[in-house]
C-alpha positions in Angstrom: 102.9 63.2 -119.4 105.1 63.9 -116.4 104.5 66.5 -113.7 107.1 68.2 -115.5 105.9 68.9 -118.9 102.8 69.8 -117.5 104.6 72.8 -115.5 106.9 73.1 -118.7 103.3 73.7 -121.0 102.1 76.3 -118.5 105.2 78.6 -118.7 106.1 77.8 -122.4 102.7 77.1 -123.9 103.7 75.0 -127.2 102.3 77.7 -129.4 105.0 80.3 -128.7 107.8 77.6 -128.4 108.9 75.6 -131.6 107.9 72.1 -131.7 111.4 70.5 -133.1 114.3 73.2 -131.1 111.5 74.2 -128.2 112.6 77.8 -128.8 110.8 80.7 -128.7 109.2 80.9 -131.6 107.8 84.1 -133.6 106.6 82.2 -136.5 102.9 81.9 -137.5 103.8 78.0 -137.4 104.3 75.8 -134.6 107.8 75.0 -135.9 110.6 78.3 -136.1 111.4 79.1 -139.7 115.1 77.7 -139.0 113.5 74.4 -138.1 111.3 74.3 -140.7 113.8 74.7 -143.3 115.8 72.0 -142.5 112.9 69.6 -142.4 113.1 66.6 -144.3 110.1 66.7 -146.5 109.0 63.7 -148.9 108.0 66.4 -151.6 110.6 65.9 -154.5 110.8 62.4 -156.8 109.3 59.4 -155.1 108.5 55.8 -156.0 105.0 55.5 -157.3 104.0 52.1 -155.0 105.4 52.7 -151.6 105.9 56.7 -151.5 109.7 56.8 -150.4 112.2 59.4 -151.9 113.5 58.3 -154.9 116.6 59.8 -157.2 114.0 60.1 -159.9 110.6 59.1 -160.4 109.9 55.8 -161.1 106.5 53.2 -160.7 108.7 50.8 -158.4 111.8 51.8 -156.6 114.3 48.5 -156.1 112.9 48.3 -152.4 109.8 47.7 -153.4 109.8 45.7 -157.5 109.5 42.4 -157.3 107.9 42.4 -153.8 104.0 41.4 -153.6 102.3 43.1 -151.1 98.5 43.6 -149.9 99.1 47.6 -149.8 97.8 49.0 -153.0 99.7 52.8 -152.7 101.7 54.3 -149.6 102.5 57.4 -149.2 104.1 59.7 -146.4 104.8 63.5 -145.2 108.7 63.0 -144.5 111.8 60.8 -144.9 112.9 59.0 -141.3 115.9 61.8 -141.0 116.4 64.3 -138.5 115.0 66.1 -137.0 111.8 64.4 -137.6 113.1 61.1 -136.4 113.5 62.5 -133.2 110.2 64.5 -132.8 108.6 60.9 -133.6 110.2 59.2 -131.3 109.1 62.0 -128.6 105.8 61.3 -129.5 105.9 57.6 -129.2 108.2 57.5 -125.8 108.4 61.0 -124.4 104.8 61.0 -123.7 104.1 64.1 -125.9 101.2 63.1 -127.3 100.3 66.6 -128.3 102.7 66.0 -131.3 100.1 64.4 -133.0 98.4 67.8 -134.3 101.2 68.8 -136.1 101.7 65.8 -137.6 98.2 65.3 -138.7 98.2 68.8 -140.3 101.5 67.7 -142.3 99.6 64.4 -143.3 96.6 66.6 -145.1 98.5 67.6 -148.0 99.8 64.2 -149.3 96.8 63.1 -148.6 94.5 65.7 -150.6 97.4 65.3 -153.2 97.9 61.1 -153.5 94.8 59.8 -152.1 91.7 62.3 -152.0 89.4 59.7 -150.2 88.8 57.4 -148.5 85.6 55.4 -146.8 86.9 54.8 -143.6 90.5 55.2 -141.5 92.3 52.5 -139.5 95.5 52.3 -137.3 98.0 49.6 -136.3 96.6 48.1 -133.0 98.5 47.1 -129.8 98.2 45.4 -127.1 96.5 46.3 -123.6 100.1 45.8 -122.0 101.6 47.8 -124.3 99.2 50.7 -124.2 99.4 50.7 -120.6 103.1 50.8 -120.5 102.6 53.9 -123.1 99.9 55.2 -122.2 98.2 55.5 -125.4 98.2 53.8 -128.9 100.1 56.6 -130.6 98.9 55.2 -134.4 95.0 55.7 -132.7 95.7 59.4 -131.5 97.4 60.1 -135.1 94.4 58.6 -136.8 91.9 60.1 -134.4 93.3 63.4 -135.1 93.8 63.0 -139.1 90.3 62.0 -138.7 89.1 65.8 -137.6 90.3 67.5 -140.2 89.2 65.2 -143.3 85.6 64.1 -141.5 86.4 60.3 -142.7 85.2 57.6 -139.7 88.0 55.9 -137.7 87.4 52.0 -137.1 88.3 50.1 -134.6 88.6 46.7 -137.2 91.2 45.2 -135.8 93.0 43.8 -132.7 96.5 42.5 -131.8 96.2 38.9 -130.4 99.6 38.5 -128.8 103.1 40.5 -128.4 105.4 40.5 -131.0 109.3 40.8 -130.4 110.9 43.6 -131.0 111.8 44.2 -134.9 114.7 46.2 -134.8 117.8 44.5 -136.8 115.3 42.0 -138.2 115.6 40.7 -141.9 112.4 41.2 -144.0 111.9 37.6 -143.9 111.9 37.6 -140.0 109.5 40.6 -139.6 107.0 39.3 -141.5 107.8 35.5 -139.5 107.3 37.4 -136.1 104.4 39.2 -137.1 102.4 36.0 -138.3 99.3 35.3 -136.3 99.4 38.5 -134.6 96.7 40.6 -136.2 92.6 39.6 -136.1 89.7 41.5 -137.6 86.8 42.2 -135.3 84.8 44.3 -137.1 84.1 42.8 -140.9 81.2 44.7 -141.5 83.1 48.2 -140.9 85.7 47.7 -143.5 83.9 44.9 -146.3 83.7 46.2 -149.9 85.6 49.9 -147.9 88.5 51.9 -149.1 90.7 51.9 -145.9 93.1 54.0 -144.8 95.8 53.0 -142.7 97.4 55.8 -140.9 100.3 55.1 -138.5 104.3 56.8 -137.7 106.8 55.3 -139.8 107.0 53.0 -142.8 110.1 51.3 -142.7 110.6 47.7 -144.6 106.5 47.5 -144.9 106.0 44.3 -142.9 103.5 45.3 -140.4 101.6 47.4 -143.2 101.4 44.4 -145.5 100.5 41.6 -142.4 97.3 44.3 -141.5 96.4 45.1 -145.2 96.5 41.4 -145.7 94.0 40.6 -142.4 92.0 43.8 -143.9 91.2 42.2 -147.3 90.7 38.6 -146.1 88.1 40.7 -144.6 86.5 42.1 -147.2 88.7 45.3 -147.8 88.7 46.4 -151.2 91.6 48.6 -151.2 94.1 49.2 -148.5 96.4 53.0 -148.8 98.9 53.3 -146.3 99.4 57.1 -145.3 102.4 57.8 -142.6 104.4 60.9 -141.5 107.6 59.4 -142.3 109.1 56.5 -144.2 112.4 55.0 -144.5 114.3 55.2 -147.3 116.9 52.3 -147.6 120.1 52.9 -149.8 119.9 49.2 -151.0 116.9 46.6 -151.6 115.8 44.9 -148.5 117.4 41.6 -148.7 115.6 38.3 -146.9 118.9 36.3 -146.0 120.0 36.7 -142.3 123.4 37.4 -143.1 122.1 41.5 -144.2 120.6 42.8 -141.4 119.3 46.4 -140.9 121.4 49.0 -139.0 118.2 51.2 -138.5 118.1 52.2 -134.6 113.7 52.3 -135.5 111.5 50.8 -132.6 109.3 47.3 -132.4 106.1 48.8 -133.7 106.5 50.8 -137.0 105.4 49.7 -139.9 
């Protein structure tokens, strides 16, 4: 956090400014009434496998049917819109790290409502370059703060063995290329016959969520639920060929 956010905190503690306009706020929330109704919330139809918004409720939604994968359910608090697009990527680049309260508190719900337990939480790892150009893992803070409020062990199972490139504008087909080899269990015992949870920012084609639920339950894993504060809903089925690429403007590390 810069020397600057810290002087910003001290004259405009977060609690009586809102989180998303940085307002003053009069709310018994950390986010203004105006903000909070224009949230995007992933509360109306969605798609019984991977959790996105759906027109109407269905068990697989076309991004998903058809597709094998070694998640067994995701869910997720919000659609990748705005403003909650923004207020992630603040928490991933902007170095506020505090951001991770509110979403953990917005994670409870779909998580009392979907899920209901769980034996043990994990997160998406990264690199020691990467943290230290960061600063933190921002999947570990989330999962270490989710953690608190449901009393369910966090994991350190896994590790990431070398840098991946970055995956925006990647097909399907080369995300889950580029992320091959990049993912190791070191704990076995902390996860073998374990319903884990695998908390992280954004789900958007399910690549890096299916190449760690896979490493999980070579493992031992007996289920893996996916549980993030946004997913990405595409307008089409993800397609594999080069030729249809993703517009998405999402960073190297989500899910």
């Amino acid at each position: 956090m810069s020397i600057l956010q810290k002087i910003r905190d001290v004259f405009y503690p977060r609690n009586l400014t809102c989180l998303v306009c940085k307002r003053e706020n009069f709310s018994n929330s950390s986010v203004c009434d105006g903000c909070n109704s224009i949230l995007p919330f992933n509360d109306k139809s969605i798609c019984g496998n991977c959790g996105r918004a759906t027109a109407y409720p269905t068990e697989y939604c076309d991004i998903c049917k058809n597709k094998p994968t070694n998640v067994d359910m995701a869910r997720s608090a919000f659609e990748y819109l705005q403003p909650i697009s923004t207020l992630i990527m603040r928490y991933k680049y902007g170095g506020e790290k505090y951001l991770r309260e509110y979403f953990a508190q917005k994670l409870m719900p779909v998580f009392l409502k979907y899920i209901g337990y769980a034996d043990c939480i994990v997160y998406v790892p990264m690199t020691k370059s990467r943290i230290k150009q960061r600063g933190y893992n921002q999947s570990k803070v989330l999962a270490e703060e989710f953690s608190k409020l449901v009393e369910i062990p966090v994991v350190d199972a896994l590790e990431k063995t070398k840098e991946t490139y970055s995956q925006v504008g990647l097909t399907l087909k080369e995300r889950t290329q580029n992320l091959k080899g990049s993912f190791k269990v070191v704990d076995r015992g902390a996860i073998k016959g374990k319903r884990a949870l695998l908390i992280d920012d954004v789900l958007t084609t399910g690549s890096t969520a299916n190449a760690v639920a896979e490493k999980l339950k070579s493992a031992g894993a007996e289920e893996v639920i996916c549980l993030t504060v946004a997913s990405v809903n595409f307008k089409k089925p993800i397609e594999s060929d080069e030729k249809d690429r993703k517009s998405d403007s999402l960073n190297e590390d989500i899910l």
